[in-house]
C-alpha positions as CSV (number, residue, x, y, z in Angstrom):
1,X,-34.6,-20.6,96.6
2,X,-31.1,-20.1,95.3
3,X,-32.2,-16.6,94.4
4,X,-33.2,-15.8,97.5
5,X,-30.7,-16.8,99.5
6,X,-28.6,-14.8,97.2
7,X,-30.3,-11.9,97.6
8,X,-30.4,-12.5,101.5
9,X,-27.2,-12.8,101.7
10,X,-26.1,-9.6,99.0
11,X,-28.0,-7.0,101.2
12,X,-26.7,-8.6,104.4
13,X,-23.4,-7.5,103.3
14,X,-24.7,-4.2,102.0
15,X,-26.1,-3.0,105.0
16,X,-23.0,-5.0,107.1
17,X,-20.5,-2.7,105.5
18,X,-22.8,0.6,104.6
19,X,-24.1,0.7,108.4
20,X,-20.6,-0.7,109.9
21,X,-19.1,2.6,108.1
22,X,-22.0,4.7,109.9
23,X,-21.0,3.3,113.5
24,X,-17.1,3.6,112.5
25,X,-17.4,7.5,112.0
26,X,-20.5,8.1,114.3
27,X,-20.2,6.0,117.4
28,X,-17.6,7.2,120.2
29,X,-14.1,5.6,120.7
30,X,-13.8,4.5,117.3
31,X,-10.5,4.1,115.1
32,X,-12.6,5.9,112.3
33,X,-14.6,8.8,114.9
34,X,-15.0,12.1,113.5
35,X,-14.4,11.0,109.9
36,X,-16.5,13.3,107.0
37,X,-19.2,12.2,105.0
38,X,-16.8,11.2,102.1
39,X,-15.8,7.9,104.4
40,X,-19.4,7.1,105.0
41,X,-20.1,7.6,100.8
42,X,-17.3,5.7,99.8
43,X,-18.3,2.8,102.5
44,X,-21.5,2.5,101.3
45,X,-20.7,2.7,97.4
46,X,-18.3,-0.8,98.0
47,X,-20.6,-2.2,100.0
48,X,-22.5,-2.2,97.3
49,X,-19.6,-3.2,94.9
50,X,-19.1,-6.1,97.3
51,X,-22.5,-7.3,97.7
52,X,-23.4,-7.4,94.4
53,X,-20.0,-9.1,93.4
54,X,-20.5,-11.8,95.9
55,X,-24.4,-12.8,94.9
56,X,-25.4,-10.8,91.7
57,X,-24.1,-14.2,89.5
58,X,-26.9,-16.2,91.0
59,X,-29.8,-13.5,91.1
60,X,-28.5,-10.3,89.9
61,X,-27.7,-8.6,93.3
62,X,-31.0,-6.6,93.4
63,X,-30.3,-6.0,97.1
64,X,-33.1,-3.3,96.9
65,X,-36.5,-3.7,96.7
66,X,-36.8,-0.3,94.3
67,X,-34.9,-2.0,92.1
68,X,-37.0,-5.1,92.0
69,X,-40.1,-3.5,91.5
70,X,-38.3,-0.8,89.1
71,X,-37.3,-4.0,86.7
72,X,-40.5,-5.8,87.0
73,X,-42.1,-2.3,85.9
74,X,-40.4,-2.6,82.7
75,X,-40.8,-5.9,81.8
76,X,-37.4,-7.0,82.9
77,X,-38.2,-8.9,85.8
78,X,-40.8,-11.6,86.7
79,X,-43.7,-10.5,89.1
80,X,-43.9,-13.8,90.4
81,X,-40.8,-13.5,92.0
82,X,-40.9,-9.8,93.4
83,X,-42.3,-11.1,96.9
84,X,-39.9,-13.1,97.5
85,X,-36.9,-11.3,97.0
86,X,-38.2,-8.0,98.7
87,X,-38.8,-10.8,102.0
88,X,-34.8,-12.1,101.6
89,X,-33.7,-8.5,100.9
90,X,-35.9,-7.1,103.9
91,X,-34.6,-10.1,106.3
92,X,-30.9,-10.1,104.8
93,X,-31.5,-5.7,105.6
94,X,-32.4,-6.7,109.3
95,X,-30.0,-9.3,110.0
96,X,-26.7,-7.0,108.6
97,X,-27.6,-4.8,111.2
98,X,-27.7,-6.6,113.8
99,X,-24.1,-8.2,112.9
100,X,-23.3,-4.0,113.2
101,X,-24.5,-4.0,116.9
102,X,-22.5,-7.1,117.9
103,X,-19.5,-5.8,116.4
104,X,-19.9,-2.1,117.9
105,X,-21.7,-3.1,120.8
106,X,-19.5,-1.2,123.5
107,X,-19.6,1.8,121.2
108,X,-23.1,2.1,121.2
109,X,-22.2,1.3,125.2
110,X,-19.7,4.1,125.1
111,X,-22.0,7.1,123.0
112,X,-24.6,9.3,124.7
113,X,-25.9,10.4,121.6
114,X,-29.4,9.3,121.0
115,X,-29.3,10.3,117.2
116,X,-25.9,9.0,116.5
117,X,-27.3,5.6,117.6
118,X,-30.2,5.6,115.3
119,X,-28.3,7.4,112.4
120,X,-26.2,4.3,112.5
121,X,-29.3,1.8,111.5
122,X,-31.7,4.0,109.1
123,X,-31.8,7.3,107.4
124,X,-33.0,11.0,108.7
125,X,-33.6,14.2,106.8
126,X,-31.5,17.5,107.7
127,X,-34.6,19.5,107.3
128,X,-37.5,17.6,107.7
129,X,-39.9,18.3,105.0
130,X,-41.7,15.8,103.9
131,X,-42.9,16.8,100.7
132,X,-39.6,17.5,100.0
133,X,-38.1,14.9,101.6
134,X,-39.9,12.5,99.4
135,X,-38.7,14.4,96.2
136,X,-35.1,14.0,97.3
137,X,-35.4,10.2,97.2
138,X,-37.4,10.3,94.6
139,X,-34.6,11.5,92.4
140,X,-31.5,9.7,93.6
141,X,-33.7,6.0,93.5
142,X,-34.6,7.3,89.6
143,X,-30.6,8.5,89.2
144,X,-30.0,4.7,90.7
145,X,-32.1,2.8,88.6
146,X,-31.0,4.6,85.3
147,X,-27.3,4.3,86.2
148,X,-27.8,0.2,86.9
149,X,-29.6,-0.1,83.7
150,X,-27.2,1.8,81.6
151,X,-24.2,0.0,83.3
152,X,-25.7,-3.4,82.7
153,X,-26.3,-2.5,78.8
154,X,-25.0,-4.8,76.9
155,X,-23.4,-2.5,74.2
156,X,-21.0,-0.9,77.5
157,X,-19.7,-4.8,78.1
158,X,-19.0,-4.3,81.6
159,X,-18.7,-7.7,82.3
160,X,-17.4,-8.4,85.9
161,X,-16.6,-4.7,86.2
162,X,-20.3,-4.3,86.2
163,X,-20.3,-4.6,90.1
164,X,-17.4,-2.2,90.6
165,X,-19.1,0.9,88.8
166,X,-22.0,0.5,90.4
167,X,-20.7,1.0,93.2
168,X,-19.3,3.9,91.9
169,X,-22.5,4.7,91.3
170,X,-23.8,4.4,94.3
171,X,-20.8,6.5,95.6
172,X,-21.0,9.0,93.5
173,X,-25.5,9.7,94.4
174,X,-24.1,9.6,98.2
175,X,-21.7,12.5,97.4
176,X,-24.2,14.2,94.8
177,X,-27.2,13.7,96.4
178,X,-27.0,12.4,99.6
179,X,-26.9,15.6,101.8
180,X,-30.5,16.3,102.3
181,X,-32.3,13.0,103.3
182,X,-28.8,10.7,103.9
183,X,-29.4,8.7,100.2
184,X,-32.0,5.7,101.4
185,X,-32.6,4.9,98.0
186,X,-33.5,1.8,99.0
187,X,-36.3,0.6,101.4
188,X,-34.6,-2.6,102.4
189,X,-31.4,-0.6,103.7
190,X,-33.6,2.0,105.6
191,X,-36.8,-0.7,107.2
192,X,-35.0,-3.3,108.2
193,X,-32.1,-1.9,110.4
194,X,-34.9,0.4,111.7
195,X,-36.9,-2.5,113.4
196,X,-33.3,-4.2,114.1
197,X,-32.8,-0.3,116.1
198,X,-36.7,-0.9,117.3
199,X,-36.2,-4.2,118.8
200,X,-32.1,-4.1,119.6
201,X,-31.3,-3.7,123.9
202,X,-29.5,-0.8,122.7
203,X,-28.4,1.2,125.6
204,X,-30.2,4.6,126.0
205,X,-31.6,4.2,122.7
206,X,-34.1,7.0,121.3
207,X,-37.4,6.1,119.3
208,X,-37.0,4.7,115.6
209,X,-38.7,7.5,114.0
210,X,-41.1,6.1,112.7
211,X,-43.2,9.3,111.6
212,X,-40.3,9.3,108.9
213,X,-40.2,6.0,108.3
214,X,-42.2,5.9,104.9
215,X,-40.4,8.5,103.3
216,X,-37.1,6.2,102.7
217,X,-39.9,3.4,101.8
218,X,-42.0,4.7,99.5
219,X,-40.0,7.3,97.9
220,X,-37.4,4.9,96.5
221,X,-40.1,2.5,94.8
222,X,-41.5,5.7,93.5
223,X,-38.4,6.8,91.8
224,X,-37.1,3.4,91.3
225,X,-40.2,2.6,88.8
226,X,-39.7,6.2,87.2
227,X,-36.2,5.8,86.6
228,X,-36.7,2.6,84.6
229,X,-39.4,4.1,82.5
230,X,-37.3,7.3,82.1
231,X,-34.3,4.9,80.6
232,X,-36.4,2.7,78.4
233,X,-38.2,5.5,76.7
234,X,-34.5,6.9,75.8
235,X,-33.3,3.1,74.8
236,X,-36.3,2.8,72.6
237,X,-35.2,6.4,71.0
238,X,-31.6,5.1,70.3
239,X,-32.3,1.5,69.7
């Protein structure tokens, strides 16, 4: 249970701070409106830094379902538990965003745009294309998975740095890769704010997209399982 509430609490502050940095630059009459996408990359690589440094002691700050799955794939990870961190990471995913609507709640008041509203909750492609679309996740989740794995080696001896470069990490895929599809990478961050948008009284609010809404699911667990397999057949060269 411990574990759980750990990894509840590790994506609540993910998606707290990564969609709080969203509704800083996109909502109206904001302090941070009109910022670039290098605010909104950098917010969401030290959310991760912060949500991982605050739970992943007690269960390793998965605070992404691909992940889960992706170390469970490779042996590193018990199956037995996969269900029920994907439920705390799903529920910790829904609840963070709501905390963003209370806190911006008269800038979602404030902005007309319908799209700007839902960007701030879930993910959207620039050019919807779903084949493509997929691929684009796809690669950053495998980029994610390989980069948390290599980080956490022991032979780099990170130690509590560990949290801090992932981050980086995650920064650095936002900036690299995040142009096309707005980096999900992670079905927890993208589903659970999206029913928090579908069930929200936000003001003039749009649909939740949900014709896209599998893409920033499925994609990530896709690429999350490929990108461990990728890294342990290199270990298992070097080693």
């Amino acid at each position: 249970m411990a574990m759980y509430l750990a990894e509840f609490l590790g994506t609540l502050i993910l998606i707290l701070l990564g969609d709080g940095v969203v509704a800083n630059v996109v909502l109206k009459k904001n302090k941070g409106e009109g910022s670039d996408w290098i605010v909104i990359a950098t917010g969401w690589g030290l959310a991760v830094a912060m949500g991982v440094y605050v739970t992943g002691w007690v269960s390793g700050a998965h605070i992404n379902p691909a992940v889960t799955v992706a170390l469970a794939a490779i042996g590193d990870f018990s199956w037995d538990l996969v269900p029920g961190y994907i439920a705390a990471q799903m529920l910790g995913a829904f609840c963070g965003a709501v905390l963003v609507y209370l806190a911006y709640k008269k800038h979602f008041d404030a902005t007309e745009d319908k799209n700007s509203k839902l960007g701030v909750f879930c993910t959207a492609p620039e050019i919807r294309n779903m084949k493509w679309n997929v691929i684009t996740e796809i690669i950053g989740t495998a980029m994610l998975v390989i980069g948390v794995l290599g980080i956490g080696h022991g032979n780099n001896n990170m130690g509590a740095l560990g949290a801090l470069v992932t981050g980086f990490l995650v920064w650095s895929i936002g900036l690299s890769l995040g142009g096309p599809t707005g980096y999900a990478i992670n079905p927890a961050r993208d589903l659970g704010p999206r029913i928090a948008h579908a069930l929200l009284p936000i003001k003039d609010k749009r649909d939740s997209d949900w014709g896209y809404a599998l893409v920033p699911v499925v994609a990530p667990i896709i690429g999350g399982i490929l990108g461990g397999f990728i890294y342990k057949f290199f270990l298992n060269m070097w080693i």
